[in-house]
Residue frames as a rotation matrix with the C-alpha (Angstrom) as fourth column:
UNK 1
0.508 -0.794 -0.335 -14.40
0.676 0.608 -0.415 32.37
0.533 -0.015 0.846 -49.02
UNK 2
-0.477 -0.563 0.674 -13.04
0.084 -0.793 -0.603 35.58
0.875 -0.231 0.426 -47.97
UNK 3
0.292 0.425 0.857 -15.47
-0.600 -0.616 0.510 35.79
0.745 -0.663 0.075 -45.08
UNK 4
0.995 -0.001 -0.103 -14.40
0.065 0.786 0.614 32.56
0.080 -0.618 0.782 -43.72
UNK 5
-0.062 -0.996 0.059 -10.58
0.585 -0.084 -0.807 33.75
0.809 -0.016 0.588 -44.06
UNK 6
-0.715 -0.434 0.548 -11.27
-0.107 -0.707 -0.699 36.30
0.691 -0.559 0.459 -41.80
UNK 7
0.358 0.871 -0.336 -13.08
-0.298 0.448 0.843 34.50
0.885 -0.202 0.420 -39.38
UNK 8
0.669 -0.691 -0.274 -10.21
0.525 0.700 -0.484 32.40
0.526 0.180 0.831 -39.35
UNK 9
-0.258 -0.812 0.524 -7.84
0.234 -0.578 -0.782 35.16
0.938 -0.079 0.339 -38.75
UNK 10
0.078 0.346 0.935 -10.12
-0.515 -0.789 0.335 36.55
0.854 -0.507 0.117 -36.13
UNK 11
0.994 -0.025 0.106 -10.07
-0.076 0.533 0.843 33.46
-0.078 -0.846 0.528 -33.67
UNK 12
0.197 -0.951 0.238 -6.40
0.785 0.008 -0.619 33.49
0.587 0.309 0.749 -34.83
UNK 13
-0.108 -0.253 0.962 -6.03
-0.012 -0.967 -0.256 36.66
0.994 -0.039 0.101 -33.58
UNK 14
0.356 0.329 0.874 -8.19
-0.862 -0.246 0.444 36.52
0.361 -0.912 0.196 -30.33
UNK 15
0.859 -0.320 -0.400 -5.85
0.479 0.778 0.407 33.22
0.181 -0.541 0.821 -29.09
UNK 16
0.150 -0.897 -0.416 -3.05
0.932 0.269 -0.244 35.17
0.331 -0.351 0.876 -29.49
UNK 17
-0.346 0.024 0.938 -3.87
-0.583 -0.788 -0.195 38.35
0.735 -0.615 0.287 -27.69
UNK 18
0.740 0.663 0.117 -5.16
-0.398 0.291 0.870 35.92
0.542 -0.690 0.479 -24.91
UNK 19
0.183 -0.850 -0.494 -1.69
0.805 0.418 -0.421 33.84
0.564 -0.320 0.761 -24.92
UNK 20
-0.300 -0.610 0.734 -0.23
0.356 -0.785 -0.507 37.92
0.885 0.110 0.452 -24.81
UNK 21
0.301 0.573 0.762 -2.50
-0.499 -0.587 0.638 38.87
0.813 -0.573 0.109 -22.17
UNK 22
0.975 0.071 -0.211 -1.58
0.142 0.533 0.834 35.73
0.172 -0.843 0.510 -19.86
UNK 23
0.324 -0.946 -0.004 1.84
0.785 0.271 -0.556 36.23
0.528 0.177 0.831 -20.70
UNK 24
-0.298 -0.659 0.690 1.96
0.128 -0.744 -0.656 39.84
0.946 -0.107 0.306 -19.53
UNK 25
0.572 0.572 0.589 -0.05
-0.674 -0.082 0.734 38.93
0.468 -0.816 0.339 -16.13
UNK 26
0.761 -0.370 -0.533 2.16
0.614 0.675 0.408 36.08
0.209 -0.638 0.741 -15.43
UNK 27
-0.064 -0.981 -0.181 4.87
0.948 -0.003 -0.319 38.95
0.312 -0.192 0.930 -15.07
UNK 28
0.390 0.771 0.504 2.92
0.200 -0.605 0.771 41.08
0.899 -0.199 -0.390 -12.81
UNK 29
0.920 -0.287 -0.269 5.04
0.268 -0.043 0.963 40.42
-0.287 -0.957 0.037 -9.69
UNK 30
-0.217 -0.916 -0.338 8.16
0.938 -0.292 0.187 41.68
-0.270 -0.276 0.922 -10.69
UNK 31
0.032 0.209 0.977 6.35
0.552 -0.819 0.157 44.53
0.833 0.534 -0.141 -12.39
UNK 32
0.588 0.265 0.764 5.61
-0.496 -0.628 0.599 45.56
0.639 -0.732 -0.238 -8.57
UNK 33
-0.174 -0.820 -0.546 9.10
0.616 0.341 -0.710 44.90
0.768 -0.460 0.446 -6.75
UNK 34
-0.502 0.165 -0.849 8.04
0.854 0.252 -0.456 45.87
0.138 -0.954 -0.268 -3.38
UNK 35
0.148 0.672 -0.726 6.55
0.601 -0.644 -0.473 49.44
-0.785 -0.366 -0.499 -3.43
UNK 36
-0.476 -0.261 -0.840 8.16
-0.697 -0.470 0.542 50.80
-0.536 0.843 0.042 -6.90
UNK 37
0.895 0.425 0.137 7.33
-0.137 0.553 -0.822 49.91
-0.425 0.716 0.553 -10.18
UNK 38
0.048 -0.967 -0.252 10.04
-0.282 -0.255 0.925 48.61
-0.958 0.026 -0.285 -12.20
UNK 39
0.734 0.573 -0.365 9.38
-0.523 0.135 -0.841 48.29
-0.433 0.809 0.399 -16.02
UNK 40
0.047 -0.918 -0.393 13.16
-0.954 0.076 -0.290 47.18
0.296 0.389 -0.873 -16.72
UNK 41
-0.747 -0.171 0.642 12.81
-0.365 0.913 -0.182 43.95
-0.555 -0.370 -0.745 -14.39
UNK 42
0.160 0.985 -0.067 9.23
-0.537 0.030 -0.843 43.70
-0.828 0.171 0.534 -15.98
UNK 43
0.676 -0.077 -0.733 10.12
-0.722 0.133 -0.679 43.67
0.150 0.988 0.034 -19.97
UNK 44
-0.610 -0.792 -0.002 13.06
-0.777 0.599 -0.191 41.20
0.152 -0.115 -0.982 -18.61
UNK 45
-0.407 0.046 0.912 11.04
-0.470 0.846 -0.252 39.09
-0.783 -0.531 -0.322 -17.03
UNK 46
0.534 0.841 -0.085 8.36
-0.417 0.175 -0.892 38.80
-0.735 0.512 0.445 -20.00
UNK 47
-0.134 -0.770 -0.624 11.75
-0.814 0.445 -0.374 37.89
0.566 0.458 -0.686 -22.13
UNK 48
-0.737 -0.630 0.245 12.50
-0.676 0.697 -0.239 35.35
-0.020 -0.341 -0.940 -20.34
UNK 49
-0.183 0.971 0.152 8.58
-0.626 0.004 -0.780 34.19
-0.758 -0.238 0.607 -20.06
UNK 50
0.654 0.240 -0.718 8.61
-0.657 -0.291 -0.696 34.24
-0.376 0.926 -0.032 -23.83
UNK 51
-0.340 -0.853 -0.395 12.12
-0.860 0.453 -0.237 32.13
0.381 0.259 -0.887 -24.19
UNK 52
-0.864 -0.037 0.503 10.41
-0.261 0.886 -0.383 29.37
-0.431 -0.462 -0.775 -21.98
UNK 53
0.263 0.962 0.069 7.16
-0.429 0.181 -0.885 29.41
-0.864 0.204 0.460 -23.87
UNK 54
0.553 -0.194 -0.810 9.27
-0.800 0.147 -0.581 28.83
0.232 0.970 -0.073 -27.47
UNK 55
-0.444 -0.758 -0.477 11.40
-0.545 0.651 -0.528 26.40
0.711 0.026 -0.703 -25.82
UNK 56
0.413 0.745 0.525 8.73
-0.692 -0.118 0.712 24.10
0.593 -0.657 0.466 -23.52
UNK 57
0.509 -0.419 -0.752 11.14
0.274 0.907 -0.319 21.34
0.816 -0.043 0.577 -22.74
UNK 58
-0.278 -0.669 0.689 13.00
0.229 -0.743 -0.629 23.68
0.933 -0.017 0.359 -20.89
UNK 59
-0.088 0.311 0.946 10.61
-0.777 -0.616 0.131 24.71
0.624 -0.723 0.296 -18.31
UNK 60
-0.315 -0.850 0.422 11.17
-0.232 -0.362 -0.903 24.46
0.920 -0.383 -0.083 -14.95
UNK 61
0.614 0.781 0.117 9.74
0.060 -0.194 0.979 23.88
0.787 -0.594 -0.166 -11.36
UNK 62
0.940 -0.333 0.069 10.95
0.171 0.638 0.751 23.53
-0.294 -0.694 0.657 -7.77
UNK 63
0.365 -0.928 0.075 14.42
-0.609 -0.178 0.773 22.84
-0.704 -0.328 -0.630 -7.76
UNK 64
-0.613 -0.374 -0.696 15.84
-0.782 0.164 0.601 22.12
-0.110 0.913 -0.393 -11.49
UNK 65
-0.407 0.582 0.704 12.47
0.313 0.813 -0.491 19.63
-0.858 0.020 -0.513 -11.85
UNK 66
-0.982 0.032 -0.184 11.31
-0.185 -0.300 0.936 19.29
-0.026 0.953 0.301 -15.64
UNK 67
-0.445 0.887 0.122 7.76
-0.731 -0.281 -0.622 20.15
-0.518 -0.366 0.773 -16.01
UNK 68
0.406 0.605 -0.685 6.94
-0.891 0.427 -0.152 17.84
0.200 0.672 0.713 -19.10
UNK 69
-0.752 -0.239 -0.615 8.03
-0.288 0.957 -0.021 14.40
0.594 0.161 -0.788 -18.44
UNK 70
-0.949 0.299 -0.101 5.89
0.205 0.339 -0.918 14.80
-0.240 -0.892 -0.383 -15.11
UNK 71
-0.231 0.888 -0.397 2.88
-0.824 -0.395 -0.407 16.87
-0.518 0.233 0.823 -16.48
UNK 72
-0.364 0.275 -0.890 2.36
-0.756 0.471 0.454 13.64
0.544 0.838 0.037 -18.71
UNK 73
-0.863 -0.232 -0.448 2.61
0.144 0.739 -0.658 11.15
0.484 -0.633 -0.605 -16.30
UNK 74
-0.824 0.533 0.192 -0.31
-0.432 -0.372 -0.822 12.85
-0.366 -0.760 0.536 -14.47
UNK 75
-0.180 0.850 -0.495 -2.51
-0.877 -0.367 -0.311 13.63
-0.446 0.378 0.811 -17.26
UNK 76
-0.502 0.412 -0.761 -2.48
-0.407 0.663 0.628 10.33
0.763 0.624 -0.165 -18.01
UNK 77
-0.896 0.024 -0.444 -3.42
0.434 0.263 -0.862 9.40
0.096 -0.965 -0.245 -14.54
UNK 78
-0.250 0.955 -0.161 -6.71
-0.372 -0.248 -0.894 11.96
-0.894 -0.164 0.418 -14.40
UNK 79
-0.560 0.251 -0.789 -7.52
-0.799 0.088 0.595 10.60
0.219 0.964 0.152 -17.86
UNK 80
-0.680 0.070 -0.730 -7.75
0.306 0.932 -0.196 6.76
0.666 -0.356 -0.655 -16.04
UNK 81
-0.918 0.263 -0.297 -9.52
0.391 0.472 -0.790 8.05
-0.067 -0.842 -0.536 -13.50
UNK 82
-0.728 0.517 -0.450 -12.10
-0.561 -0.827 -0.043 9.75
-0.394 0.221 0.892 -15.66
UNK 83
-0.493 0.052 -0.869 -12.31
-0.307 0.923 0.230 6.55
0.814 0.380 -0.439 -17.84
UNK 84
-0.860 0.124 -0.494 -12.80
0.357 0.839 -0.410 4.49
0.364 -0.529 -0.766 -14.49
UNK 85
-0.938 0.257 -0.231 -15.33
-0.139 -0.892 -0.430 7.35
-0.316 -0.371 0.873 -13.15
UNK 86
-0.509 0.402 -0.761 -17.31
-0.842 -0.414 0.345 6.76
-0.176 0.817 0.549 -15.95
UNK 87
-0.522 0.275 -0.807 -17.65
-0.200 0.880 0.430 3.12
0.829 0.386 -0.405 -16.45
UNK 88
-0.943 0.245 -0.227 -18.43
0.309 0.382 -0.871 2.89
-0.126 -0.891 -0.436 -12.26
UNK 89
-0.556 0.737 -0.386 -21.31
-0.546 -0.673 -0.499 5.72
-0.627 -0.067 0.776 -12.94
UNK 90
-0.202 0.525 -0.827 -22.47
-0.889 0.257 0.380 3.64
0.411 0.812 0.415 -15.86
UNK 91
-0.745 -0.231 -0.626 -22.50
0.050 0.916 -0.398 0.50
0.665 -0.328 -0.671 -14.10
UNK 92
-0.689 0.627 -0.363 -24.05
0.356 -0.143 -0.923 1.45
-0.631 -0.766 -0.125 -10.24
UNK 93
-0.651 0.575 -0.495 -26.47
-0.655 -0.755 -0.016 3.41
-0.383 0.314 0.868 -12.85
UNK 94
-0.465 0.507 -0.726 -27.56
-0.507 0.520 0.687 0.27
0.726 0.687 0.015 -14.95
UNK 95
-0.911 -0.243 -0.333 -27.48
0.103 0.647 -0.755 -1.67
0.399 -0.722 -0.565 -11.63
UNK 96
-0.832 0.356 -0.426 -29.67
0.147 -0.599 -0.787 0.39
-0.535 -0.718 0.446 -9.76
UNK 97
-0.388 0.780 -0.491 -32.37
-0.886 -0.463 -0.036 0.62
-0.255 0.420 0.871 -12.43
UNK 98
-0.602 -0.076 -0.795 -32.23
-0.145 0.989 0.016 -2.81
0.785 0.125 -0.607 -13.10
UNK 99
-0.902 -0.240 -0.360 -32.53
0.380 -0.041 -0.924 -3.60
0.207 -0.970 0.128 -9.53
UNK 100
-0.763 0.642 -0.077 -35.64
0.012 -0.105 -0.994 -1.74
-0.646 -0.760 0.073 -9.18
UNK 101
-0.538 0.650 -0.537 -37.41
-0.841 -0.366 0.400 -2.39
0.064 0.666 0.743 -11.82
UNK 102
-0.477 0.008 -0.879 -36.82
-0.025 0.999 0.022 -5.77
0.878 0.033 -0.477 -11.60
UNK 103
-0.611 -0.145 -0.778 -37.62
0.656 0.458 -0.600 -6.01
0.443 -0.877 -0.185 -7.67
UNK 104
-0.810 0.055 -0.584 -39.27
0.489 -0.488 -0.723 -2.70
-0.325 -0.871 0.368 -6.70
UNK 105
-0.862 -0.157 0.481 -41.38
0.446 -0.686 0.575 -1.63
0.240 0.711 0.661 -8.89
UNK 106
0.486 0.819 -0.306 -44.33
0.724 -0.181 0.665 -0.81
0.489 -0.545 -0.681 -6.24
UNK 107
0.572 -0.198 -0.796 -42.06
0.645 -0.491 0.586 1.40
-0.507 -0.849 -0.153 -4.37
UNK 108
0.195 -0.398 0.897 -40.94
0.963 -0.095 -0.252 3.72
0.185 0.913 0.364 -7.56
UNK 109
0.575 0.188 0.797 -42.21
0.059 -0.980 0.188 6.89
0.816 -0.061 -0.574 -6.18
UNK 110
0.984 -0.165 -0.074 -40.35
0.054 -0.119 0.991 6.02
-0.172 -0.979 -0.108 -2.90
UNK 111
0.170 -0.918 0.358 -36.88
0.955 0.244 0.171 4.88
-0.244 0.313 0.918 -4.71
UNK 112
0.138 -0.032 0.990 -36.99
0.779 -0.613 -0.129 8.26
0.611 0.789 -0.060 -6.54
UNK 113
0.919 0.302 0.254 -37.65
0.020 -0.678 0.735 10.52
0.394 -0.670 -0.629 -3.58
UNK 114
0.761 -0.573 0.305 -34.49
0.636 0.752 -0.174 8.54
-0.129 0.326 0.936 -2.56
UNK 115
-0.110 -0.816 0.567 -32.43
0.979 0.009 0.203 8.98
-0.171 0.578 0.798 -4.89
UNK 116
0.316 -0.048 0.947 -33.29
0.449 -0.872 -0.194 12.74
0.836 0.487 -0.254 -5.47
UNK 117
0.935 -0.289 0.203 -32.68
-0.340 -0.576 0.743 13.55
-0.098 -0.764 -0.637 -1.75
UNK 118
0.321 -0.936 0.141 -28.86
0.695 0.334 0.637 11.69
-0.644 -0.106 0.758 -2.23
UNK 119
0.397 -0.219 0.892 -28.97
0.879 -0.191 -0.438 13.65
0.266 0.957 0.116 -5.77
UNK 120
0.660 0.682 0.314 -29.39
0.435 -0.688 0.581 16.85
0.612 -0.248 -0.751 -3.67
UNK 121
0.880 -0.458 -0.125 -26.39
0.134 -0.011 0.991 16.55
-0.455 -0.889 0.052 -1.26
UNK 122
0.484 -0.787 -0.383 -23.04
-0.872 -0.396 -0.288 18.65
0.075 0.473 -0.878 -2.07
UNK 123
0.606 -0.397 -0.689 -20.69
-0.074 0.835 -0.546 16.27
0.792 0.382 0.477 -3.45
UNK 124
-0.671 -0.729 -0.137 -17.50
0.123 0.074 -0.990 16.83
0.731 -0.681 0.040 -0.76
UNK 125
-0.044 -0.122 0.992 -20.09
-0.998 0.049 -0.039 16.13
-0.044 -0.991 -0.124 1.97
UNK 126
0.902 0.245 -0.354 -20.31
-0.398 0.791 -0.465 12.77
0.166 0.561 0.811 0.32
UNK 127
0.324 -0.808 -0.493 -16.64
0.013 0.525 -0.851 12.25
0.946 0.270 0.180 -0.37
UNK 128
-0.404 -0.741 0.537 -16.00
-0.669 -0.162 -0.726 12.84
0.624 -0.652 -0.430 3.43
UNK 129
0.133 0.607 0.784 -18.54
-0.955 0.290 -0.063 10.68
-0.265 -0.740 0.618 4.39
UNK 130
0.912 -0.065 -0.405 -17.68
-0.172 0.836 -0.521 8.23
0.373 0.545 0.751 2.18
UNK 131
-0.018 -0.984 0.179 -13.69
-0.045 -0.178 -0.983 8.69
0.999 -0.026 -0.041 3.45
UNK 132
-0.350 -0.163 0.923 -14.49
-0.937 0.035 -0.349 8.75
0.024 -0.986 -0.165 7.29
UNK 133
0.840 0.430 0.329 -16.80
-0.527 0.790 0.313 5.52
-0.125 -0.437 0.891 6.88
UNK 134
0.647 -0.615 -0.450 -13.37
-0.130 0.493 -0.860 4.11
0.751 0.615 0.239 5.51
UNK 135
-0.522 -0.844 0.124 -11.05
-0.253 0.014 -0.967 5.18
0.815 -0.536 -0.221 8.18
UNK 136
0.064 0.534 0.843 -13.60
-0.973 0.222 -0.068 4.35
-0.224 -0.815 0.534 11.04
UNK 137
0.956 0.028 -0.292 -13.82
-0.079 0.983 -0.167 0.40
0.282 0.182 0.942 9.09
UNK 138
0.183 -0.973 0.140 -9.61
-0.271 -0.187 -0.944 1.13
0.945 0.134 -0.298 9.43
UNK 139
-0.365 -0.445 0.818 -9.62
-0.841 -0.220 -0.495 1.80
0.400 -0.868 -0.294 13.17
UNK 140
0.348 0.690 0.635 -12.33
-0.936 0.297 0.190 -0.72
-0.057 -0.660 0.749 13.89
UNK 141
0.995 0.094 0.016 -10.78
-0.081 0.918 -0.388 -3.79
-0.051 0.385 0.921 12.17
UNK 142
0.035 -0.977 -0.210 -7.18
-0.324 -0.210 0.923 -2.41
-0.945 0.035 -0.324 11.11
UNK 143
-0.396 -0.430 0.811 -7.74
0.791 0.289 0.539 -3.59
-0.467 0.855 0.226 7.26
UNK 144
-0.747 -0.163 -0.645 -7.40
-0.197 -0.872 0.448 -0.64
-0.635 0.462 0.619 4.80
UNK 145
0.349 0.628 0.695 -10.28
0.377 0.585 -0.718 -1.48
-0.858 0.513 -0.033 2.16
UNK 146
0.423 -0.368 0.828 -8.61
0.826 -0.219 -0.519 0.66
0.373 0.903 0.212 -0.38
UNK 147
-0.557 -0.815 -0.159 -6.23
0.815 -0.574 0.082 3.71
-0.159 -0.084 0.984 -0.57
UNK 148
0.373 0.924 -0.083 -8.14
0.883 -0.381 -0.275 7.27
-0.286 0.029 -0.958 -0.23
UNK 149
0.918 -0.248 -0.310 -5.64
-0.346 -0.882 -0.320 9.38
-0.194 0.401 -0.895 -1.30
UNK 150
0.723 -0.690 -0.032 -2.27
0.427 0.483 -0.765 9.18
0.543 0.539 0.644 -3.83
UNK 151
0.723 -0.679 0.129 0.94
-0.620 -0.554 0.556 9.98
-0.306 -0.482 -0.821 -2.08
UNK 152
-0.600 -0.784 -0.160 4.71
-0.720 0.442 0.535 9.07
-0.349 0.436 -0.829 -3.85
UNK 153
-0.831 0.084 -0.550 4.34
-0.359 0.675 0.645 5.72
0.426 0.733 -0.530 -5.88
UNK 154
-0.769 0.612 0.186 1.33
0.465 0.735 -0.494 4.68
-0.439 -0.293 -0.849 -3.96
UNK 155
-0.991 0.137 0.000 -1.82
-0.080 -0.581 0.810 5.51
0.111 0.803 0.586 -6.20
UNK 156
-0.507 0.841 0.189 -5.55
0.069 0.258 -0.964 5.54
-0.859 -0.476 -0.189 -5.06
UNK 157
-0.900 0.242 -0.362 -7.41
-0.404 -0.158 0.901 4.76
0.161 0.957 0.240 -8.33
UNK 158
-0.665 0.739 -0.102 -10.58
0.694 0.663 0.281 3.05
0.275 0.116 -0.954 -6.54
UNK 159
-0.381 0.406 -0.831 -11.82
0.574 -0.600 -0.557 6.05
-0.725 -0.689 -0.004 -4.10
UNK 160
-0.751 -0.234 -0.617 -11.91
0.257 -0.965 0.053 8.51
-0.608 -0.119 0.785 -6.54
UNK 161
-0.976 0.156 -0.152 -14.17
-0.199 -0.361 0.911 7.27
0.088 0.920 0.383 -9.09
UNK 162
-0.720 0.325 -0.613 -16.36
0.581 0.765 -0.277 5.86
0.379 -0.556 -0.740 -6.61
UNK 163
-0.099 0.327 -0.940 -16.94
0.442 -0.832 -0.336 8.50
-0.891 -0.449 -0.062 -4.64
């Protein structure tokens, strides 16, 4: 019992010398105010650091913008598109095995070869290829098949798990 208290304590501990550590690195730039050190602006600043960590509502961006109504709003947003991410991968995945079992199954060793040489290619030369064939279908026709990137209230929720 006693070894598991101080287990306990110990990952206790090592979170909050990690918080302490980030806390005293995020207040590294006033520590060095242009060619002096200045430990007085420092130990201020880490106050103040410290007041916005105990009070998170509070904190700040930009120009008087509150961080937590928006930080939610996102994370619920990359959640969805993890979710959607997922089900597409599961899908094109059943599909695609289906699909050749059903239909190919003389040309296995070829389908594989395939699919390992696609497996093989860095993802972001994908997502640009996948993103120019879009805007090239754009110029050639003028109809948008979907949205390839969010910007203000418009949201791109098909590209991303796709790609």
């Amino acid at each position: 019992m006693i070894r598991i208290m101080k287990f306990i304590a110990g990952i206790i501990l090592e979170c909050l010398l990690a918080i302490l550590g980030v806390v005293m690195v995020s207040g590294f730039p006033s520590l060095f105010h242009n060619i002096s050190i200045n430990v007085k602006e420092y130990v201020k600043t880490l106050g103040y650091i410290i007041m916005k960590l105990i009070h998170p509502l509070s904190i700040e961006y930009g120009t008087n913008r509150k961080v937590f109504p928006q930080i939610l709003i996102h994370y619920r947003e990359s959640l969805l598109l993890c979710g959607l991410a997922i089900v597409v991968a599961l899908i094109l995945a059943w599909g695609i095995t289906y699909i050749t079992l059903l239909f190919f199954r003389s040309h296995m060793e070829r389908i594989k070869m395939i699919l390992g040489l696609f497996e093989s290619l860095p993802d972001l030369l994908i997502i640009v290829t996948f993103q120019l064939i879009v805007i090239v279908i754009f110029k050639k026709t003028g109809w948008l098949i979907f949205q390839l990137a969010s910007a203000g209230e418009e949201r791109s929720l098909f590209c991303p798990p796709l790609v």
